[in-house]
N, C-alpha and C positions, 0 to 999 in steps of 0.2 A: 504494500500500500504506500506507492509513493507520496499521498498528499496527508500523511498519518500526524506531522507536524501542525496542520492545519485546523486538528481538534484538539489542540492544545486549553488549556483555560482559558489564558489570556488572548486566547481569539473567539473567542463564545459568541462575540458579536460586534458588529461593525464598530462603536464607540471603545471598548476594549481592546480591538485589536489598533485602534489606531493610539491610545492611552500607552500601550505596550511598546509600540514604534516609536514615538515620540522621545519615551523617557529612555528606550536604548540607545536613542540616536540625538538627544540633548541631554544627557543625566543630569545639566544642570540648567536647564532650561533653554529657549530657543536662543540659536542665537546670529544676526543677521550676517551674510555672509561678505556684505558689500563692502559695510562698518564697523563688523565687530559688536554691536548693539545686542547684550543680552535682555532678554524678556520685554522685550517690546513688539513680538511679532502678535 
């Protein structure tokens, strides 16, 4: 089952999965990539 990843917890549902992506991909919150500007997105 290659999409077995996919039933993870943290993808249960659209709002979580995006919660998920977010905090592994800014663990310290957004941050602009233009500026440098954290948490203003």
């Amino acid at each position: 089952m290659k999409n077995a990843g996919l039933l993870a917890p943290q993808y249960r549902d659209e709002d979580a999965a995006r919660a998920h992506i977010e905090k592994t991909r800014w663990p310290d919150g957004p941050v602009c990539p233009h500026c440098g500007v954290i948490n203003e997105a």
